[in-house]
C-alpha positions in Angstrom: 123.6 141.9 82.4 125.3 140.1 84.9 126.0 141.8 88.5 129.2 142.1 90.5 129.6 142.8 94.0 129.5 146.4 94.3 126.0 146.3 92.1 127.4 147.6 89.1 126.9 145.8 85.5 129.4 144.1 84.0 129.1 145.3 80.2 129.3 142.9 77.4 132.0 143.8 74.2 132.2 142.7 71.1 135.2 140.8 69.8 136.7 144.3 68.1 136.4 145.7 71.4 138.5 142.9 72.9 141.1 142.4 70.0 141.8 146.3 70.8 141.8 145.9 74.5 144.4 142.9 74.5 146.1 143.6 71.2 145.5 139.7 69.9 144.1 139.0 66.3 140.5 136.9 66.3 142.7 133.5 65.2 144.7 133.7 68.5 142.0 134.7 70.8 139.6 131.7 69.7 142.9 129.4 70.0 143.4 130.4 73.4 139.4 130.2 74.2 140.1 126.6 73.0 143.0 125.9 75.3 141.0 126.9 78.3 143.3 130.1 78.5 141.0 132.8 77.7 137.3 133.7 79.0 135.1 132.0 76.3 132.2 134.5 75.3 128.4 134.5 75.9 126.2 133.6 72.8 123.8 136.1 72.7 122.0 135.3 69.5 122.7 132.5 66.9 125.0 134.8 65.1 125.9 137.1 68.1 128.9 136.4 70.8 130.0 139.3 73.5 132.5 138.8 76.3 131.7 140.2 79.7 134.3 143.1 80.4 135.2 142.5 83.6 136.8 138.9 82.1 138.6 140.3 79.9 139.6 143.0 82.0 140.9 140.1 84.7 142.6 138.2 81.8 144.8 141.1 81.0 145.6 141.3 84.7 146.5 137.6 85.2 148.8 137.2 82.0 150.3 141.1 81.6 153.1 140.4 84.4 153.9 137.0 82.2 154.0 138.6 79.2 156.1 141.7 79.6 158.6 138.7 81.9 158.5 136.7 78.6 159.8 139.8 76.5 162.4 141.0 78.8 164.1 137.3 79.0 164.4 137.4 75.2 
């Protein structure tokens, strides 16, 4: 597992786990892994991918103010 500053363990999800956490189906989280816009995950076996949490959790941060700014101008 990969360490952050306070010595705690970043966890690593499963892509159910993220599609819950930022309410995005798998097509539009792979399309925005593709455009650079989303934390790609970590291959952990041929047929196995996990994000780390703490990316995710970050992502949500960065884009939440954007999105809720996009819905309101609508």
């Amino acid at each position: 597992m990969m360490m952050i500053a306070d010595g705690e363990a970043d966890r690593l999800i499963k892509l159910e786990e993220v599609k819950r956490r930022v309410g995005l189906g798998k097509s539009m989280i792979y399309r925005l892994i593709q455009e650079g816009t989303f934390p790609s995950p970590y291959k952990v076996s041929p047929g196995a991918s996990r994000w780390s949490n703490r990316e995710v959790i970050a992502w949500i941060d960065d884009v939440k103010d954007g999105f809720e700014g996009k819905r309101r101008k609508i």
